[in-house]
C-alpha positions as CSV (number, residue, x, y, z in Angstrom):
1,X,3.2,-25.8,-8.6
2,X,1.5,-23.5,-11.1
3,X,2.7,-23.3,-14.8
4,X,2.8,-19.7,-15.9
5,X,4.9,-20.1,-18.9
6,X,8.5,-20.6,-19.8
7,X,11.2,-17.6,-19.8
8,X,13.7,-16.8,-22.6
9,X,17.1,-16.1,-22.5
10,X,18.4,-12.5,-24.4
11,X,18.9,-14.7,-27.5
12,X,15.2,-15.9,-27.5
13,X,15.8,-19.4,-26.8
14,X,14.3,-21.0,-24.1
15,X,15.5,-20.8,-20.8
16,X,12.9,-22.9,-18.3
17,X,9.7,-23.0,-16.9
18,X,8.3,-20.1,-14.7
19,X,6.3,-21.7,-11.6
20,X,3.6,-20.0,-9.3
21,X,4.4,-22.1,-5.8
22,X,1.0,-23.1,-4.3
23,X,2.0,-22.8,-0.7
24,X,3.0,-18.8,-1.9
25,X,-0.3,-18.5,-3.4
26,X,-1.8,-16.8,-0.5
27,X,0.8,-14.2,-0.4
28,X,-1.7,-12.1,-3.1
29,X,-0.7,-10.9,-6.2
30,X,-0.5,-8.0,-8.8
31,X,-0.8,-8.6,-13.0
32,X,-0.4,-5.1,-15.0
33,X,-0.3,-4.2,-17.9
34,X,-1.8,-1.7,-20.8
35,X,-4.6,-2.5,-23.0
36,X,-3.9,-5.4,-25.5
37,X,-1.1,-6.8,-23.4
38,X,-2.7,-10.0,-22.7
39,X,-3.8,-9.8,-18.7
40,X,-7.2,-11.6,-19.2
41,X,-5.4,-14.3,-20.8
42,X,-3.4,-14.4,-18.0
43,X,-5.8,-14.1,-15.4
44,X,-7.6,-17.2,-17.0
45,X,-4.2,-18.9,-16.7
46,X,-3.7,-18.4,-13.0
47,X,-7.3,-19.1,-12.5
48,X,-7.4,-22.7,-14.3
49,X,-4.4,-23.0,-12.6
50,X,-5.8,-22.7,-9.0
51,X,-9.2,-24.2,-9.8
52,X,-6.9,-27.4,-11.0
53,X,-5.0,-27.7,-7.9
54,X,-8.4,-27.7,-6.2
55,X,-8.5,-24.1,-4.6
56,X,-11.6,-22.3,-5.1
57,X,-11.3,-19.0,-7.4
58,X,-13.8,-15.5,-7.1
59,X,-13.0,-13.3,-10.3
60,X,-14.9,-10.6,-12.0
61,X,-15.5,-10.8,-16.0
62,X,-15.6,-7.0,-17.1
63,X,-15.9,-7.4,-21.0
64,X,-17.4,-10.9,-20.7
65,X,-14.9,-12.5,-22.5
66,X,-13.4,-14.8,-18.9
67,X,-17.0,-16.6,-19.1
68,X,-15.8,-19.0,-21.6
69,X,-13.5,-20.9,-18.5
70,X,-17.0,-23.2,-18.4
71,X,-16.4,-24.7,-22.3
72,X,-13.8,-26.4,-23.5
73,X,-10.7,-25.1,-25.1
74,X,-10.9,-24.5,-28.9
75,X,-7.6,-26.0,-30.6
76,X,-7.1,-22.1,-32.7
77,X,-3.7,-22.1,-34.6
78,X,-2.3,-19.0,-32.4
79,X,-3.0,-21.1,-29.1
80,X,-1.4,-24.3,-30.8
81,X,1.7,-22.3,-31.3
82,X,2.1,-20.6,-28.2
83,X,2.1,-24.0,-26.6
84,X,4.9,-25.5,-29.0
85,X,6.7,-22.2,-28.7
86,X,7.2,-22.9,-25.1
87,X,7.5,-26.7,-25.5
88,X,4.0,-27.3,-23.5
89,X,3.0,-30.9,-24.5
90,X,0.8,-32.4,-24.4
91,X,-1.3,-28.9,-24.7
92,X,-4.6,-30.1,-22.7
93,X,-8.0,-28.5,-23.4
94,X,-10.5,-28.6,-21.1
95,X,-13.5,-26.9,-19.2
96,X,-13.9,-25.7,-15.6
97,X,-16.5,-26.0,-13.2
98,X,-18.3,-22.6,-12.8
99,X,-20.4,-20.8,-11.0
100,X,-21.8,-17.2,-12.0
101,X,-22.8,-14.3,-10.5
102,X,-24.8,-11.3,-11.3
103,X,-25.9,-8.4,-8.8
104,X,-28.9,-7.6,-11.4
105,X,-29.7,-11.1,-11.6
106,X,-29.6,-11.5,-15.4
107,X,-26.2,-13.5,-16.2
108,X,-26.0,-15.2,-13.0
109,X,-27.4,-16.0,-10.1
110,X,-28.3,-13.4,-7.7
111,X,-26.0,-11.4,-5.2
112,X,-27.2,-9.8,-2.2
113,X,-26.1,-8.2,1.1
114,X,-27.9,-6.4,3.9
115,X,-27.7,-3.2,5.3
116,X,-26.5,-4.6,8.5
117,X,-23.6,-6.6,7.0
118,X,-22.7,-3.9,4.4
119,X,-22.3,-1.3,7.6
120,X,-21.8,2.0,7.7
121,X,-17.9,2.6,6.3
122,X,-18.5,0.9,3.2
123,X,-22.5,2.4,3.1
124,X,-20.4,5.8,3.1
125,X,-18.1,5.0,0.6
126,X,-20.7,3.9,-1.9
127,X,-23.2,7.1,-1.4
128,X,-19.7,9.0,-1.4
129,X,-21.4,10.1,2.1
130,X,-19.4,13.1,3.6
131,X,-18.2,13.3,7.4
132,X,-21.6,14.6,9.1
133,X,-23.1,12.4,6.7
134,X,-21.4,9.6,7.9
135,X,-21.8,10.1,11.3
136,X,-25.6,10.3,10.6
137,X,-25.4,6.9,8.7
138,X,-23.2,5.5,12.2
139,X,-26.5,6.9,14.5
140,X,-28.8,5.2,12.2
141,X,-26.8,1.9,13.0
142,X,-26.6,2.3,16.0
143,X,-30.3,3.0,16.6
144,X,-31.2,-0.4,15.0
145,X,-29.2,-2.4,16.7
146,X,-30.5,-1.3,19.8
147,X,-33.8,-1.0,19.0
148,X,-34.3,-4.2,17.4
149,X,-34.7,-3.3,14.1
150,X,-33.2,-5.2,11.5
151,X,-31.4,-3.4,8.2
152,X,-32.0,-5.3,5.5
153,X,-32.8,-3.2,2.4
154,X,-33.1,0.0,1.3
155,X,-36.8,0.6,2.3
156,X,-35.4,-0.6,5.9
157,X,-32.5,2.5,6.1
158,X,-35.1,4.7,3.9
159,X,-37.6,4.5,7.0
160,X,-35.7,4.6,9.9
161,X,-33.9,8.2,8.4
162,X,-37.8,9.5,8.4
163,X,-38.2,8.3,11.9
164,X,-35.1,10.2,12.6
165,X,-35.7,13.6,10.9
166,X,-39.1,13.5,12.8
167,X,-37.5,13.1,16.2
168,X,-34.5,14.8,15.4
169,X,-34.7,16.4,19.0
170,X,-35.8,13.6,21.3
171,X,-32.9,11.4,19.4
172,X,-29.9,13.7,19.5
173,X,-29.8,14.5,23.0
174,X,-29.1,10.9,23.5
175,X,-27.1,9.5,20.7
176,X,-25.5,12.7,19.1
177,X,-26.6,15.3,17.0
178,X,-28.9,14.5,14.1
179,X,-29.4,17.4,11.3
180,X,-32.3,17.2,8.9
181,X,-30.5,18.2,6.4
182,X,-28.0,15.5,6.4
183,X,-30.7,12.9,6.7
184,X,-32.1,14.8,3.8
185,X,-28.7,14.4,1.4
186,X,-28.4,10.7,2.6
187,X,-31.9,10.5,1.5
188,X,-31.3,11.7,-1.5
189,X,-28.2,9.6,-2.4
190,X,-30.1,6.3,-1.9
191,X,-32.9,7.6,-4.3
192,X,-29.8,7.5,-6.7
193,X,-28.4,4.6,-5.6
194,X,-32.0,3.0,-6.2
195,X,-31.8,4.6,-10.0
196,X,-28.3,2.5,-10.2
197,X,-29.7,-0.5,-9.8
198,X,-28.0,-0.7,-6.0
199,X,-31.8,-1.6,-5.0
200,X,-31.3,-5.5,-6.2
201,X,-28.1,-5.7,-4.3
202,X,-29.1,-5.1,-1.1
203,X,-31.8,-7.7,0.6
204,X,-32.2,-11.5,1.3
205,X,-30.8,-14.0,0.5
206,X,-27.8,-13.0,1.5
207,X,-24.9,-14.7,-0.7
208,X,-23.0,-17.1,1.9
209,X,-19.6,-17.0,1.5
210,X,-19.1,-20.8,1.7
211,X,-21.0,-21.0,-1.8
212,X,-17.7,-18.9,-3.4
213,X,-15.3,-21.8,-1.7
214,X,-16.6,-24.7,-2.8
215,X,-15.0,-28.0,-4.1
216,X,-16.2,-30.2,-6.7
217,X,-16.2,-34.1,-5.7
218,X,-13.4,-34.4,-8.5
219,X,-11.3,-32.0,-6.2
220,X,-11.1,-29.1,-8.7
221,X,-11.7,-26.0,-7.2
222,X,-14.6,-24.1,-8.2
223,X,-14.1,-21.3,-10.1
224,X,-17.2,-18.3,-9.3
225,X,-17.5,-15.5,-12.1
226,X,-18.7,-12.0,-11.1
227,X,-20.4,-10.7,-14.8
228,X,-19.6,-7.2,-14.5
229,X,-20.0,-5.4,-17.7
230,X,-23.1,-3.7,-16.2
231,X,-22.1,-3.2,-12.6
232,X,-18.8,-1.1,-14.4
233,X,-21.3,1.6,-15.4
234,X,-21.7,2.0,-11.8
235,X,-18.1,2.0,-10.7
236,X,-18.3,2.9,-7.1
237,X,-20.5,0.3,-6.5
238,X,-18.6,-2.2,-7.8
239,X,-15.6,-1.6,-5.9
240,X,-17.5,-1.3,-2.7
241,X,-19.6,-4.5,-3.7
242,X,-15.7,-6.6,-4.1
243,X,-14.4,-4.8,-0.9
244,X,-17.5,-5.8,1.0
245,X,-17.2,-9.8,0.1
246,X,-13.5,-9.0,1.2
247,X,-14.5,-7.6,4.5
248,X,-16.5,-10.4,4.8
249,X,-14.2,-13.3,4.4
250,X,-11.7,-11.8,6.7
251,X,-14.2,-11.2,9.6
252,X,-15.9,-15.1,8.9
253,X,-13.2,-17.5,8.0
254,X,-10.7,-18.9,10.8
255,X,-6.7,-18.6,11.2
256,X,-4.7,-21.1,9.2
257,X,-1.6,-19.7,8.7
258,X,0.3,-20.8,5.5
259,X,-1.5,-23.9,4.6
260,X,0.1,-25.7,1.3
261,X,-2.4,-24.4,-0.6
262,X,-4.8,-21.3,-0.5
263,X,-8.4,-22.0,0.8
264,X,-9.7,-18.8,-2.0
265,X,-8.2,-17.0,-4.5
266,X,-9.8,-13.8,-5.3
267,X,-9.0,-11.7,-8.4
268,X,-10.0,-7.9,-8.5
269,X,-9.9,-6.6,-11.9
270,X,-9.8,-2.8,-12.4
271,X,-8.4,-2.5,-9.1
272,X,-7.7,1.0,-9.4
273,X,-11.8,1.6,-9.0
274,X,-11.5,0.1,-5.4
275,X,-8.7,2.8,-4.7
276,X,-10.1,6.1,-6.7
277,X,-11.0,8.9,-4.4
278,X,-11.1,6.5,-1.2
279,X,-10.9,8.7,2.1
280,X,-8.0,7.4,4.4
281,X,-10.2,5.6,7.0
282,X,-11.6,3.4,3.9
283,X,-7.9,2.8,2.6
284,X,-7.0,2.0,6.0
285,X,-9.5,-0.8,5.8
286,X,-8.3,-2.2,2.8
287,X,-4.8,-2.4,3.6
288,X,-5.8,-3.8,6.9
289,X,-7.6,-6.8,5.2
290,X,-5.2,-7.8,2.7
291,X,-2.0,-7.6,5.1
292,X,-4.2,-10.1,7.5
293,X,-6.6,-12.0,5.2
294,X,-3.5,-14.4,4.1
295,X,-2.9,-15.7,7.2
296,X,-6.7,-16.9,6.9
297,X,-5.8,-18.7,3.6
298,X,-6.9,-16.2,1.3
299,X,-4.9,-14.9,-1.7
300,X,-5.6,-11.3,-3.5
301,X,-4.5,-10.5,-6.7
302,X,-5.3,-7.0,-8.4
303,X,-5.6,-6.9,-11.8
304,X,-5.2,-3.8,-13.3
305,X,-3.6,-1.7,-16.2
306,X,-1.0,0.7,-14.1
307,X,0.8,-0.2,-11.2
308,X,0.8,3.3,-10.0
309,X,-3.2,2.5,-9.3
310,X,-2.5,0.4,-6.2
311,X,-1.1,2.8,-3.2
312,X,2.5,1.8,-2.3
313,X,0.9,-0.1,1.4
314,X,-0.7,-2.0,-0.2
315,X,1.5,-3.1,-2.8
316,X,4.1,-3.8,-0.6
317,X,1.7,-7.3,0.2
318,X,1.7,-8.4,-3.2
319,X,4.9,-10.8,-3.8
320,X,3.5,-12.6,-7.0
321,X,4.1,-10.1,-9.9
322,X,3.3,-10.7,-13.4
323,X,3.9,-7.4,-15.6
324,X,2.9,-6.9,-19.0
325,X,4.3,-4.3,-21.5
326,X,3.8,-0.5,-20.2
327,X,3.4,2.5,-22.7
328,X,5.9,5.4,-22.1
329,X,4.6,8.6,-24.2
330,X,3.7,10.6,-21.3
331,X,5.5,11.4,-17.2
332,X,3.4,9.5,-15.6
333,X,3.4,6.7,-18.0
334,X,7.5,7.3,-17.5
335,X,7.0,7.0,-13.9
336,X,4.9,3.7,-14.0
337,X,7.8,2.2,-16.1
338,X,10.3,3.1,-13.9
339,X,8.0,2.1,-10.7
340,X,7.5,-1.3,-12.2
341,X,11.0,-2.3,-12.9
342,X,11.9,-1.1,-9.5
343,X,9.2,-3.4,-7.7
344,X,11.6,-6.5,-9.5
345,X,14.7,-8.4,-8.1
346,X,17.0,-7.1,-11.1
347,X,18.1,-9.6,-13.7
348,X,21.6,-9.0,-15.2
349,X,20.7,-10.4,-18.7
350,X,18.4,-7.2,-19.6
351,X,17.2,-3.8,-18.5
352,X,13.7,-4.1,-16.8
353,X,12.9,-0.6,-17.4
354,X,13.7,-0.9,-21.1
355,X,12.4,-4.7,-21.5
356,X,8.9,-3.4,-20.2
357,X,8.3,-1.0,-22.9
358,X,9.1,-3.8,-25.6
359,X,7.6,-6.5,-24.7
360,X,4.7,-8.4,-27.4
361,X,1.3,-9.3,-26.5
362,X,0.8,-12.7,-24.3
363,X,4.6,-11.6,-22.6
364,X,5.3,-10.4,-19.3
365,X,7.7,-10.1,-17.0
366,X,7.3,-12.6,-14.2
367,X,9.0,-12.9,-10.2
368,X,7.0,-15.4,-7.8
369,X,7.8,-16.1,-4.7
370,X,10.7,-18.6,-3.8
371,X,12.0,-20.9,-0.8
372,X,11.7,-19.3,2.4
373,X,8.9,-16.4,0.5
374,X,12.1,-15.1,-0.9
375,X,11.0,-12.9,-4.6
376,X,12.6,-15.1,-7.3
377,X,14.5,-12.8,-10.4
378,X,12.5,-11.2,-12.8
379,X,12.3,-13.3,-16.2
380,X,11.1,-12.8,-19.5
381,X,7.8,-14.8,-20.1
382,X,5.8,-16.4,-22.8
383,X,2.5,-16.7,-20.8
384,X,0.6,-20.2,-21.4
385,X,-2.5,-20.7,-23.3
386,X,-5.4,-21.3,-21.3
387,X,-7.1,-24.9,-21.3
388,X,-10.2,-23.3,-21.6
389,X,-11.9,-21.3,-24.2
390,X,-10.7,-17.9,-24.6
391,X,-13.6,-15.8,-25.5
392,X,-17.3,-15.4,-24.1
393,X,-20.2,-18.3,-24.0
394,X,-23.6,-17.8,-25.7
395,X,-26.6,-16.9,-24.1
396,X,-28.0,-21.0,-24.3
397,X,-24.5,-22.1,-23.1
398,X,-24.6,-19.4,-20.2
399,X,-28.2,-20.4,-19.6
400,X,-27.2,-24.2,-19.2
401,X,-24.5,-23.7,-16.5
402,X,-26.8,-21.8,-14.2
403,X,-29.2,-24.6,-14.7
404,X,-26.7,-27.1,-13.6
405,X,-25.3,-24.7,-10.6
406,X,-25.1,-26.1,-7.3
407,X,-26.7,-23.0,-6.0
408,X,-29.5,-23.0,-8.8
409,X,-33.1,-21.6,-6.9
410,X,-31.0,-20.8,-4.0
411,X,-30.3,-17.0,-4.9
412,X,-32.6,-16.4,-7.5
413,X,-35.9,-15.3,-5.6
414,X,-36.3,-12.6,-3.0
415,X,-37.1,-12.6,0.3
416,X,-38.8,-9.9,2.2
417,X,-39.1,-11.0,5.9
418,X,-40.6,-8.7,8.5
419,X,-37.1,-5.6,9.2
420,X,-37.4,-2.1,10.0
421,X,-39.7,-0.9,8.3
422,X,-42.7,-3.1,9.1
423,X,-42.1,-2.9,12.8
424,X,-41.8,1.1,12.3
425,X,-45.0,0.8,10.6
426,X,-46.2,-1.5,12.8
427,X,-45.0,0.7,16.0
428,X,-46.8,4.0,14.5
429,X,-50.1,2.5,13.8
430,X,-49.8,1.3,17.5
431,X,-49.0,4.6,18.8
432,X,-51.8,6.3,17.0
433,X,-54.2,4.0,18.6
434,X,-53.1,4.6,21.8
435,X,-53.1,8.4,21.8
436,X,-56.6,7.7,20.0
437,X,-57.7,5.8,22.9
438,X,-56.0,8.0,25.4
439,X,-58.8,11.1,23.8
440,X,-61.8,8.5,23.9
441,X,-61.3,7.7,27.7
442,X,-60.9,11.6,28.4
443,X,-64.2,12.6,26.5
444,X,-67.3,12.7,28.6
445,X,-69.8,9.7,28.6
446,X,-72.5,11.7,26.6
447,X,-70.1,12.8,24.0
448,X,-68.9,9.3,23.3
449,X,-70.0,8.0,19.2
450,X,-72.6,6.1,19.2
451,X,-70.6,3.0,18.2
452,X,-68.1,2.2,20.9
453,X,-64.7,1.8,19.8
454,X,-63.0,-1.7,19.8
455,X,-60.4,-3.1,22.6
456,X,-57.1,-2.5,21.1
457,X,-55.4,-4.7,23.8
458,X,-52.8,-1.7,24.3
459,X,-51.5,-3.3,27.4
460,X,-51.1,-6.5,25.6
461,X,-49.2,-5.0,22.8
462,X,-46.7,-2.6,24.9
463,X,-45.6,-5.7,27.3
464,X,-43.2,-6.2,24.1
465,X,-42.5,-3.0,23.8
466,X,-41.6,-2.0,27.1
467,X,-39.0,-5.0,27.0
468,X,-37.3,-3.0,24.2
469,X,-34.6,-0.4,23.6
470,X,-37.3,2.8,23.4
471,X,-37.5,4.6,20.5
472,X,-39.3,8.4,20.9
473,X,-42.9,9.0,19.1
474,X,-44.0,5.6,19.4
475,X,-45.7,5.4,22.9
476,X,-43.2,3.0,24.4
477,X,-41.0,5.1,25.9
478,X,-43.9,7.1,28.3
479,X,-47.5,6.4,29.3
480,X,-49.4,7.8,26.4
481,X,-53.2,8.2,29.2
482,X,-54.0,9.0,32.6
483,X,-53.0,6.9,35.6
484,X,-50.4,4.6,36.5
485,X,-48.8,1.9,33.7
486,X,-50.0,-1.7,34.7
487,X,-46.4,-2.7,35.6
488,X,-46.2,0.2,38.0
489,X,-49.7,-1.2,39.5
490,X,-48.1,-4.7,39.8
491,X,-45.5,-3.1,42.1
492,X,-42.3,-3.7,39.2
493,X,-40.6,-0.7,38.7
494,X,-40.0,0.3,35.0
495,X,-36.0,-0.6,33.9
496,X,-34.0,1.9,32.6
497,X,-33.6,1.9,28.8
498,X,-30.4,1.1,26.8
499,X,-29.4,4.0,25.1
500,X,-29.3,5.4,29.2
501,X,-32.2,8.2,28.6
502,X,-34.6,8.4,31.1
503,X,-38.3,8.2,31.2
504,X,-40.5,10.9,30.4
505,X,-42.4,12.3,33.5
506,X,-46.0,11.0,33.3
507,X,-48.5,13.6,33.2
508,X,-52.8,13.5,34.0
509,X,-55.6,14.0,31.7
510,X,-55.6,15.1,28.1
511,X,-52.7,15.4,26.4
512,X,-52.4,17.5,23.5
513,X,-50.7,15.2,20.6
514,X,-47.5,16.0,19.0
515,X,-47.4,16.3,15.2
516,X,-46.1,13.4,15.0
517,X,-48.9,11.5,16.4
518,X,-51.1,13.7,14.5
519,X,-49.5,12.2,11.2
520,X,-49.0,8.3,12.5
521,X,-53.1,8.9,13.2
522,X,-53.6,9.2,9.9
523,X,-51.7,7.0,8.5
524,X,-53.0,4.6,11.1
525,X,-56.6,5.3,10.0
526,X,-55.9,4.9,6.2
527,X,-53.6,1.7,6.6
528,X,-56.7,-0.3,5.7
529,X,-57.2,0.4,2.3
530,X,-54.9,0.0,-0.8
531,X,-54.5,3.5,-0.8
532,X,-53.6,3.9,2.8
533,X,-51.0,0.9,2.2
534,X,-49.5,3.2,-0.7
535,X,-49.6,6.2,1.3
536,X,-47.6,4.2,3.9
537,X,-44.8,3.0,1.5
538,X,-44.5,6.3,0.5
539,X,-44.0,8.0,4.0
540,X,-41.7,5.2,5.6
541,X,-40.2,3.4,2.2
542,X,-40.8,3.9,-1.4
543,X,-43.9,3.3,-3.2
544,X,-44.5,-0.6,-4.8
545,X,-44.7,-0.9,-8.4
């Protein structure tokens, strides 16, 4: 069981102790309430809570004030009195053990996804992508997963749109249509992403989600802290970034059904910026997930100051309410009053509706689920202090508990391992050398250079190639010369490629190049040089600093 605080009767005396039941705790929950009201407090409470009854917590810290959970509780006369108020005694203080998180890397250790993992939909959502856009962004997908190429960051996605603007044609007559301009906008949009700061979040790495779940030898649960006071001046990304490591959790953790206690607890503060301007496919997803994820042991609660900011699907899965006092001075204010105290089993002491409106800081209106998952009646609730500090750490104190992290040096230094855009690279510079070669052996004898021109091992290079998923422009997917491929010679005939397109005809003698292997030439004789390495970057990625 998980003290939340004690009720009152109408007369103010006490009436008993208000329990969160563990084996419920996976049946997500929902904590409202204006500004002031105390719902930090209380998300600390349920937190310490959890993390006590050894189930690992995920929170995000928006103001920086939840990261003092690592330090001990400060004995502060307004604490002391809450707890004798409510007859809590003894009134333990105590610190947690914490892990924390920073996408930018500055007030915790590093979190990262790939392309690959973060996928299209939520991709979309976070470039705020429109349908043709989206459908470009599902091609690109779909290109590198048949092809090989791996999406890692955004220099991966960056190249592979230029390779498909330049073979726009070849590409849409087997995969669908691809319009420059859309690959243009997308483009675009991950040049602003970049400018957010959404360039640190995507690479290796990757955060594993076994290091949010973890269990300290003492059997508390491990409590990991998102700092988010940065990431909220990028709102989108945030609530994509939280909705992501949802996604993920539901797709990698097995069924358990209702185990006696959850296996994660994850808090999502501001919840309303997961739901703002969502399309219907992405709210879709997200009801999905948290209607399934409990029966994998998970519990979600939203945190967040209106409970008109959750859509009514999705709120019908949270059975674990805590409500803190509501403002009524305008309609929809009214309406979020009258929502609340509607969402309650009705108590016949008091007025819900007019209870909310009145109640003081650190109070709340409290209904958990029962025997049987049954909502217990609303009661009137002096919330708990925390055991822990209430306010943030320092800088040195912050400092100390990411050097004594259990993921310390794991997260903290990128990784940059051969994706997309080397092999595009790579597959350009190997198709301008072939269509170089190709001109060589058509030139007469007397006109060859003086200096002969070096075995490039073409055959050697395409036997990989040829194995592959062909991509146009890169002298894999036809003979680039004269004469029959060696495989044809050897008497194997060529296998038909993934996507289902077939093979170019083969054609004798000099070939006039395309534009595009007019271009990868160039950037295929420059490649050498520091400035052909820029000039690279710049054409397939974005330039190094």
């Amino acid at each position: 069981m998980l003290y939340l605080g004690t009720s009152r009767k109408p007369d103010d005396t006490l009436n008993r102790p208000e329990y969160l039941t563990l084996k419920y705790g996976n049946r997500h929950g929902l904590v409202t309430g204006a500004t002031g009201t105390g719902k930090t407090v209380t998300l600390q409470v349920l937190a310490e809570g959890f993390a006590s009854a050894g189930v690992p917590v995920f929170c995000a810290d928006i103001k920086g004030d939840l990261s003092g959970i690592a330090a001990r509780g400060e004995p502060k006369d307004f604490l002391v009195k809450r707890a004798a108020e409510i007859g809590l005694d003894p009134y333990e203080l105590t610190q947690f053990p914490v892990i924390f998180w920073d996408l930018y890397g500055e007030k915790g250790h590093r979190v990262r996804t790939t392309m690959s993992e973060m996928g299209p939909l939520l991709l979309s959502r976070l470039m705020n992508a429109t349908d043709a856009q989206e459908g470009v962004l599902n091609i690109a997908f779909k290109i590198a997963d048949e092809g090989g190429l791996p999406l890692l960051d955004l220099k991966d996605l960056r190249a592979l749109l230029t390779y498909m603007s330049e073979n726009a044609s070849a590409l849409s007559a087997t995969v669908g249509l691809i319009s420059k301009a859309s690959v243009g906008s997308i483009q675009r949009e991950l040049l602003i992403l970049e400018q957010q700061g959404a360039e640190q979040f995507f690479g290796e790495p990757a955060l594993k989600v076994t290091d949010i779940m973890r269990v300290t030898p003492e059997g508390r649960g491990t409590i990991s802290v998102l700092a988010a006071d940065r990431l909220m001046m990028n709102p989108r990304l945030y609530g994509t970034f939280l909705l992501w490591l949802l996604s993920e959790l539901f797709e990698e953790l097995p069924e358990v059904g209702d185990p006696d206690k959850p296996r994660l607890v994850f808090f999502f503060d501001e919840a309303h910026l997961l739901f703002n301007d969502a399309p219907k496919v992405l709210l879709e997803r997200i009801e999905q997930v948290v209607r399934l994820i409990r029966s994998k042991g998970v519990g979600v609660y939203f945190v967040t100051q209106n409970p008109l900011d959750v859509p009514e699907t999705v709120l019908a899965q949270l059975g674990n309410r805590v409500q803190h006092a509501l403002r009524a001075y305008t309609p929809r204010e009214q309406k979020a009053v009258k929502t609340a105290a509607e969402t309650f089993r009705a108590n016949p002491d008091f007025d819900c509706a007019a209870v909310i409106t009145q109640l003081s800081t650190g109070e709340a209106l409290v209904s958990t689920l029962e025997a049987k998952g049954s909502p217990s009646m609303v009661e009137r609730t002096l919330i708990r202090p925390p055991s822990a500090r209430v306010g943030p750490l320092t800088d040195a104190e912050r400092a100390q508990v990411m050097a004594l992290s259990p993921v310390a040096g794991i997260y903290d230094q990128d990784v940059d391992r051969e994706s997309a855009y080397e092999i595009l690279a790579a597959r350009a510079a190997r198709a301008s050398a072939q269509a170089d070669a190709a001109r060589r052996a058509a030139t007469p004898d007397d006109e060859t250079p003086e200096h002969g021109t070096p075995d490039h091992g073409t055959q050697g290079e395409d036997a990989p190639a040829r194995r592959r998923w062909t991509l146009p422009g890169f002298g894999d997917d036809a003979a680039s010369g004269a004469g029959p491929r060696a495989d044809d010679d050897a008497g194997r005939s060529r296998k038909p490629t993934r996507a289902g397109t077939a093979e170019r005809p083969r054609s004798t003698g000099y070939q006039r190049e395309t534009v595009v292997e007019a271009a990868m030439k160039t950037v295929a004789r420059t490649v050498a040089s520091s400035l052909g390495r820029a000039l690279v970057r710049g054409i397939l990625g974005s330039l190094k600093r």
